[in-house]
Every structure is written in structure tokens, then in C-alpha cells.
C-alpha positions as CSV (number, residue, x, y, z in Angstrom):
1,X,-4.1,42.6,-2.9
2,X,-6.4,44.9,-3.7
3,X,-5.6,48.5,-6.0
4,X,-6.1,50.4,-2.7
5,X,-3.3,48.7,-1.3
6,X,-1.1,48.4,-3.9
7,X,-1.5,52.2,-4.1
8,X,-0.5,52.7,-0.8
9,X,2.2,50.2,-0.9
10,X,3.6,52.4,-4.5
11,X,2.9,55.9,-2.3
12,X,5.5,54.5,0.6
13,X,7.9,53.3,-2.4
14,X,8.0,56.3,-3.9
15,X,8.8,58.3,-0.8
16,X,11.4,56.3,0.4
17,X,13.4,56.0,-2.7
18,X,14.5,59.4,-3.3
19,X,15.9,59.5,0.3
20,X,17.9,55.8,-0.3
21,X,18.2,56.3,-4.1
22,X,20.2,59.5,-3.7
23,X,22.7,57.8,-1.2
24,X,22.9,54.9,-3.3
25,X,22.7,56.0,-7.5
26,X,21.3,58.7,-8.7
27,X,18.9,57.2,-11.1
28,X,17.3,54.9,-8.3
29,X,16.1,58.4,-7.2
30,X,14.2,59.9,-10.2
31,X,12.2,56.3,-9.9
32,X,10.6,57.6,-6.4
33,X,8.4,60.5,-7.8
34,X,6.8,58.2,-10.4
35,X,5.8,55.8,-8.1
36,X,4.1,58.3,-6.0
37,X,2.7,59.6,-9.2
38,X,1.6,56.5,-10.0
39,X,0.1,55.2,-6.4
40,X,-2.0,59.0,-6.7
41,X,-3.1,58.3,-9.7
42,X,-4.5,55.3,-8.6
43,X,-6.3,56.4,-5.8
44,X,-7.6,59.5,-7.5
45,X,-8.8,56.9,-9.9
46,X,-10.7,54.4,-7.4
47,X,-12.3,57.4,-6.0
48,X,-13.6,59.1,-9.2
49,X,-15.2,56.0,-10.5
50,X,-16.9,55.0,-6.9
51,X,-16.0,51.3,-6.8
């Protein structure tokens, strides 16, 4: 698996688990904005550096 993947793969977490966090518990759903923030960062990351 490569970072750009796993990236994406954290991007689609995050979005989908405020929607099913919120129906489920509530702290399930504060989890879904880091992951995006997380799967950005790494892409912003990849993409600054070139490689």
C-alpha cells in the first residue's frame, strides 16, 4: 500500500464516519475530521516533497 493510497483510503474514512458515528455514538464522530485531517496532510505532504 502505498501513502497515496492509504491517504485516500483515511480521506473516505473520515467522511463516512461523522455521518455513521453520529447515528451510532457520538464520539465515533469527532474521529472522522481527524482522519481527513490526517489523509490531507498526507497528500499535502507527498506533493510538497515531490516523491
Amino acid at each position: 500500500m502505498s501513502v497515496r493510497t492509504l491517504a485516500i483510503a483515511l480521506l473516505i474514512a473520515g467522511a463516512l464516519l461523522p455521518i455513521i458515528g453520529w447515528q451510532t455514538e457520538s464520539p465515533v464522530g469527532f474521529v472522522g475530521p481527524a482522519l481527513l485531517l490526517l489523509g490531507g496532510l498526507l497528500l499535502w505532504t507527498r506533493k510538497r516533497h515531490g516523491r
